[in-house]
ZAMINU-850604 format. One record per residue: residue number from 1; residue in one letter; x, y, z of N, C-alpha, C, O in turn. Coordinates in steps of 0.001 Angstrom, whole numbers. Atoms other than C-alpha are relative to their C-alpha. Layout:
BEGIN
     k   r       n.u       n.v       n.w      ca.u      ca.v      ca.w       c.u       c.v       c.w       o.u       o.v       o.w
   NUM   a         X         Y         Z         X         Y         Z         X         Y         Z         X         Y         Z
...
***
This chain:
BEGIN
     k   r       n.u       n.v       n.w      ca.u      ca.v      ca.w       c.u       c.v       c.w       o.u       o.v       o.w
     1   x      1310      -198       588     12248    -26572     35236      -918     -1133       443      -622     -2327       399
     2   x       612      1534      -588      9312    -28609     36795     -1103      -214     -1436     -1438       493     -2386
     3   x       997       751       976      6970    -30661     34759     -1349       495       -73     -2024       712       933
     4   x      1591       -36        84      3545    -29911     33179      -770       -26      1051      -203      -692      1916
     5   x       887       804     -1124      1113    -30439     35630     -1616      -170      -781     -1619       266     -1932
     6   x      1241       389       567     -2969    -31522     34729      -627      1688      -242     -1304      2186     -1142
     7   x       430     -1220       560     -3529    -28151     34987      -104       707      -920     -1073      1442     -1112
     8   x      -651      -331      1115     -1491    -27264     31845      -803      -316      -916      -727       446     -1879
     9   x       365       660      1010     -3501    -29164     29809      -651       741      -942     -1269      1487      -183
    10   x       385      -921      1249     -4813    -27202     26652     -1197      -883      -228     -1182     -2051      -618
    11   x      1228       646       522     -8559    -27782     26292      -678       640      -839      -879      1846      -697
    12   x      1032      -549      1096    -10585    -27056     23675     -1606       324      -178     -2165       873     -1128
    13   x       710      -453      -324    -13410    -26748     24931       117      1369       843      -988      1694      1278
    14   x       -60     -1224      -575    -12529    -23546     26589      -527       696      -761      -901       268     -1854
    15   x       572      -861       929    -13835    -20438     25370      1107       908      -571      1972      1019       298
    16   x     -1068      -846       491    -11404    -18135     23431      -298       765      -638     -1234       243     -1244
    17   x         4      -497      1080    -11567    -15607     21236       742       -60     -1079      1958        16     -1253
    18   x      -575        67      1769    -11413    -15924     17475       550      1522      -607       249      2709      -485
    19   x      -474     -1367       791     -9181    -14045     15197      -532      -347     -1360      -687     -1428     -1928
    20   x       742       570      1372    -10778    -13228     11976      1518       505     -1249      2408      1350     -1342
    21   x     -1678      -143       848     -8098    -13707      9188     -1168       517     -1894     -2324       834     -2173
    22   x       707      -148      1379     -8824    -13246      5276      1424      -421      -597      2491      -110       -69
    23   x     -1281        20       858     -6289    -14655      2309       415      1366      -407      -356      2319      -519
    24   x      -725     -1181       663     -3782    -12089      1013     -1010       516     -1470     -1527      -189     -2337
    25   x       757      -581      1207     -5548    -10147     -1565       551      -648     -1579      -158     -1249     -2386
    26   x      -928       602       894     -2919    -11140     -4148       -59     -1222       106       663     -1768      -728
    27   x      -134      1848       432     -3491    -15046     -3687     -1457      -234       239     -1825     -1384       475
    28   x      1427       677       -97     -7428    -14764     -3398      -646      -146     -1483      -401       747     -2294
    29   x        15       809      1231     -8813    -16691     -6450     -1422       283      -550     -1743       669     -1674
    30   x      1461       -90       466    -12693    -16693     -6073      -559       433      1675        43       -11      2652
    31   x       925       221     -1216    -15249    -15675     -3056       502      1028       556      1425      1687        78
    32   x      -401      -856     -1329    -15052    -13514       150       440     -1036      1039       484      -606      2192
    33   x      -563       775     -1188    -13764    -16421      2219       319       431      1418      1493       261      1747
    34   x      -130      -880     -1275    -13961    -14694      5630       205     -1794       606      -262     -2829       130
    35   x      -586       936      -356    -12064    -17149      8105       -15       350      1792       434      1453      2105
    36   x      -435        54      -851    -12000    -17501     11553       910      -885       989       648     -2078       833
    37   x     -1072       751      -467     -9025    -18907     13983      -250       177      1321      -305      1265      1895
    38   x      -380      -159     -1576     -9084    -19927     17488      1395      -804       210      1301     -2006       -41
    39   x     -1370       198      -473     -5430    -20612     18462       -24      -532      1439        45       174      2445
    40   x       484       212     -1754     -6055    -22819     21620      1570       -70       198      1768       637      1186
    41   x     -1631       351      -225     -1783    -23676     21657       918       915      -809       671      1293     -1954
    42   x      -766       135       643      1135    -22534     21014      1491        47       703      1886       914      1483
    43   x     -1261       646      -817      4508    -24119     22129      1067      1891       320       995      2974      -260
    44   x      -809     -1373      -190      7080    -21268     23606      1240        59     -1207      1861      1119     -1267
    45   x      -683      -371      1768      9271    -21615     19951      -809       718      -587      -256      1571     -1282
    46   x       789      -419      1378      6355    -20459     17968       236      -822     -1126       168      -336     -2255
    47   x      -102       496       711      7041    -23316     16365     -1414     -1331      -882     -1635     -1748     -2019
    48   x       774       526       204      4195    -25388     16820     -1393       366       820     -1319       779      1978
    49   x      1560      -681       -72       155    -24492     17143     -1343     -1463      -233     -1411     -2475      -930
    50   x       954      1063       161     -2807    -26502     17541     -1844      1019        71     -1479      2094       548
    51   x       685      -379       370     -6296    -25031     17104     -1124      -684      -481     -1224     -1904      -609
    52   x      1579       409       569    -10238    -24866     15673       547      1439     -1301       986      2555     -1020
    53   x       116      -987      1308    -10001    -22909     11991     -1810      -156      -947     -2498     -1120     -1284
    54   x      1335      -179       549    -13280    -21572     10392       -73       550     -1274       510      1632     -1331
    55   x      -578      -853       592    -13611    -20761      6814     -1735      -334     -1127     -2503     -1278     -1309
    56   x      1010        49      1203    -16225    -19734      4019       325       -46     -1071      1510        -3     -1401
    57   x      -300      1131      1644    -16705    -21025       376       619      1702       -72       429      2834       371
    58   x     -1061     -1150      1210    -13977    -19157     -2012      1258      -928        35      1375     -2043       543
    59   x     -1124       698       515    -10672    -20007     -3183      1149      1077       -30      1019      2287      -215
    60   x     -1367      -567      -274     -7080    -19031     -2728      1293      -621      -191      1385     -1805       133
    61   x     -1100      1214       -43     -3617    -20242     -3372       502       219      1022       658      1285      1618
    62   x      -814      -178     -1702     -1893    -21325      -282      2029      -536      -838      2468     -1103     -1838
    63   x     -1464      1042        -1      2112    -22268        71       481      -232       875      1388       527      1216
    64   x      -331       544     -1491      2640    -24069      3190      1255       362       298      1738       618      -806
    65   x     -1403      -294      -533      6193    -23219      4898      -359      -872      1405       554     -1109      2196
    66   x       -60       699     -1114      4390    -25296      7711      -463     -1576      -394      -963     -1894     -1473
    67   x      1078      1108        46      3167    -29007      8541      -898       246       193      -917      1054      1122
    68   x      1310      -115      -624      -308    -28959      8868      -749     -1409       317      -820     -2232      -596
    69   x       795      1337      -479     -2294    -31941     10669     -1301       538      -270     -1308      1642       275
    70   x      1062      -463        27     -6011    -31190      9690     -1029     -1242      -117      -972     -2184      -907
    71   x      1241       693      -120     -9365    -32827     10835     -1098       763      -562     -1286      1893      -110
    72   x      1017      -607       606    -12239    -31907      8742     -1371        56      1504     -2041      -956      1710
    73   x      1431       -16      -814    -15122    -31331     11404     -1603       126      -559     -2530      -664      -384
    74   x       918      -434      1097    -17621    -29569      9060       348       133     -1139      1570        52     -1263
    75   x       -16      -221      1138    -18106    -28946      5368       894      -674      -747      1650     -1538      -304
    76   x     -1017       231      1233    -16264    -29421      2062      1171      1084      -707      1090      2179     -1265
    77   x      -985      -485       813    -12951    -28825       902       507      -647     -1423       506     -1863     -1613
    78   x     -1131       585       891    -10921    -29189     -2295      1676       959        72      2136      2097       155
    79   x     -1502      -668       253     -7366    -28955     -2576       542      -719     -1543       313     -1809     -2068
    80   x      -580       454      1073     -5457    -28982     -5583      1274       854      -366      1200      2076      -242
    81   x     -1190       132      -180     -1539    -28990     -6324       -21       758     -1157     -1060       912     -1800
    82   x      -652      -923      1325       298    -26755     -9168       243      -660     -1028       801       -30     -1926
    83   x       -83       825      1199       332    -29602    -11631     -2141        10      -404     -2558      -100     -1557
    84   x      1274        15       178     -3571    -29529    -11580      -766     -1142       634     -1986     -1258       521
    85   x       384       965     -1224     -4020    -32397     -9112     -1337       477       963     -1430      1611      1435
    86   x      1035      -445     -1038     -7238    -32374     -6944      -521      -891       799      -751     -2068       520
    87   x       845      1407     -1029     -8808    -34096     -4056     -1228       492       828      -919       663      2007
    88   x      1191       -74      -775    -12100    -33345     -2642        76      -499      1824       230     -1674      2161
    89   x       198       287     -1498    -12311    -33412      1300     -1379       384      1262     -1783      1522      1504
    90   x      1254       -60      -786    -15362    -34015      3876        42       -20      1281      1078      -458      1782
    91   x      -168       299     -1539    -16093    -33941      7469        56     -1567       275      -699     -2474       -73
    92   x      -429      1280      -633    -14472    -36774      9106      1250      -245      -532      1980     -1069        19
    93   x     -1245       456       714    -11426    -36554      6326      1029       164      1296       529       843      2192
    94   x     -1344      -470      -690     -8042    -36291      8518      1320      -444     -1332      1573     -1352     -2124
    95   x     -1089       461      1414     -4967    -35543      6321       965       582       484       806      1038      1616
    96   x     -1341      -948      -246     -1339    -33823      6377        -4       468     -1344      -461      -100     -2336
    97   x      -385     -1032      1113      -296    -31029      4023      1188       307       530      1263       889      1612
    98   x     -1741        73        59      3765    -31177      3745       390      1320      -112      -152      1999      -984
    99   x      -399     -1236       396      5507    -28060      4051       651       136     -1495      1219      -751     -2131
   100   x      -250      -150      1698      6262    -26954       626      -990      -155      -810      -806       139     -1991
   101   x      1053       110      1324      2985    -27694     -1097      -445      1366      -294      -310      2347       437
   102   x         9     -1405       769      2041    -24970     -3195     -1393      -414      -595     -1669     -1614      -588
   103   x      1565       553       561     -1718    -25136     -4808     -1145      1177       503     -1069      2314       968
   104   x      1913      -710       -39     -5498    -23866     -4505      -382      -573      1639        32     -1664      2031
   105   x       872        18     -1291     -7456    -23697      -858     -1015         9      -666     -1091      1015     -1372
   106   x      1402      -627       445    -11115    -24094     -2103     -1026      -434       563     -1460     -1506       144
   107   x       759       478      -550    -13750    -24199       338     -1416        63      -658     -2073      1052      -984
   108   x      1418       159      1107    -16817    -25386     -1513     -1006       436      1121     -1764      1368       852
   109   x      1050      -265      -801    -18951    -25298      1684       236       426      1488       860      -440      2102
   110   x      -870      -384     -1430    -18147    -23479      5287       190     -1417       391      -422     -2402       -22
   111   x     -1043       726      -211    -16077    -25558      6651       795       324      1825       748      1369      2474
   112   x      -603       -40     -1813    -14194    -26174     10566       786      -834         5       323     -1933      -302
   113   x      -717      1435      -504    -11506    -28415     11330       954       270       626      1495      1354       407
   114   x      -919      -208     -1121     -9187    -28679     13905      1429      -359      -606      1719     -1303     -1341
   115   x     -1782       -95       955     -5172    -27948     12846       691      -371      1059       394      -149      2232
   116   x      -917      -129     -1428     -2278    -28979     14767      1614        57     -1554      1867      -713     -2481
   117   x     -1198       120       764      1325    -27495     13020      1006       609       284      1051      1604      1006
   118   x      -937      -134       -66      4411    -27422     12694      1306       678      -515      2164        22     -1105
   119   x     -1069     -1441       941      6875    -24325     11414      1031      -865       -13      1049     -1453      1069
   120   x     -1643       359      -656     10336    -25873     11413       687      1346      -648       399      1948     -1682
   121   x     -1045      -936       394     13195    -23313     11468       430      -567     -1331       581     -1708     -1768
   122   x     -1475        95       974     15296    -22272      8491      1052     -1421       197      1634     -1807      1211
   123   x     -1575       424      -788     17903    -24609      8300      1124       721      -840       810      1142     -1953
   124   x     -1029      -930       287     21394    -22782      7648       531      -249     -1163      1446       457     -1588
***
């Protein structure tokens, strides 16, 4: 197998088309949150993804099964945990969300930030 070359390189500035997503009906909380995803990566596992995510004010519960690396670019988020925990987030925040958190998505104001994550397999 030969090596990467410069060519390989995954830019983000490319143009791509967005997929438009929406939360599960059953975990949407408040709003029409219409969402869009550009998927610039994704490793040949399907294990790991890197990306631009787009999303409008509303609220939803999420439950990660992945890592998520997230850079706020635009707008305001809050997240808040199943004990009732909350944290307000702005453009410029950068944070991780642990697989296993369980909680509220609530985008107060559209919102953009660039994801990079990580599925890990089952383990046995």
């Amino acid at each position: 197998m030969s090596s990467p070359l410069i060519t390989d390189l995954v830019l983000f500035s490319e143009s791509i088309t967005p997929n438009p997503l929406y939360p599960a009906k059953e975990r949407l909380i408040a709003g029409d949150p219409k969402q869009l995803l550009w998927n610039h990566y994704s490793d040949p596992s399907a294990q790991f993804h890197a990306g631009v995510w787009q999303g409008e004010p509303g609220a939803w519960e999420v439950r990660y099964t992945e890592h998520e690396f997230c850079h706020l670019i635009e707008g305001r988020v809050r997240l808040s945990d199943q004990e009732g925990n909350s944290m307000t987030l702005v453009a410029g925040d950068q944070f991780v969300i642990p697989a296993g958190f369980r909680g509220t998505w609530e985008t107060l104001e559209t919102c953009r930030k660039i994801y990079v994550i990580f599925e890990p397999r089952e383990q046995p």
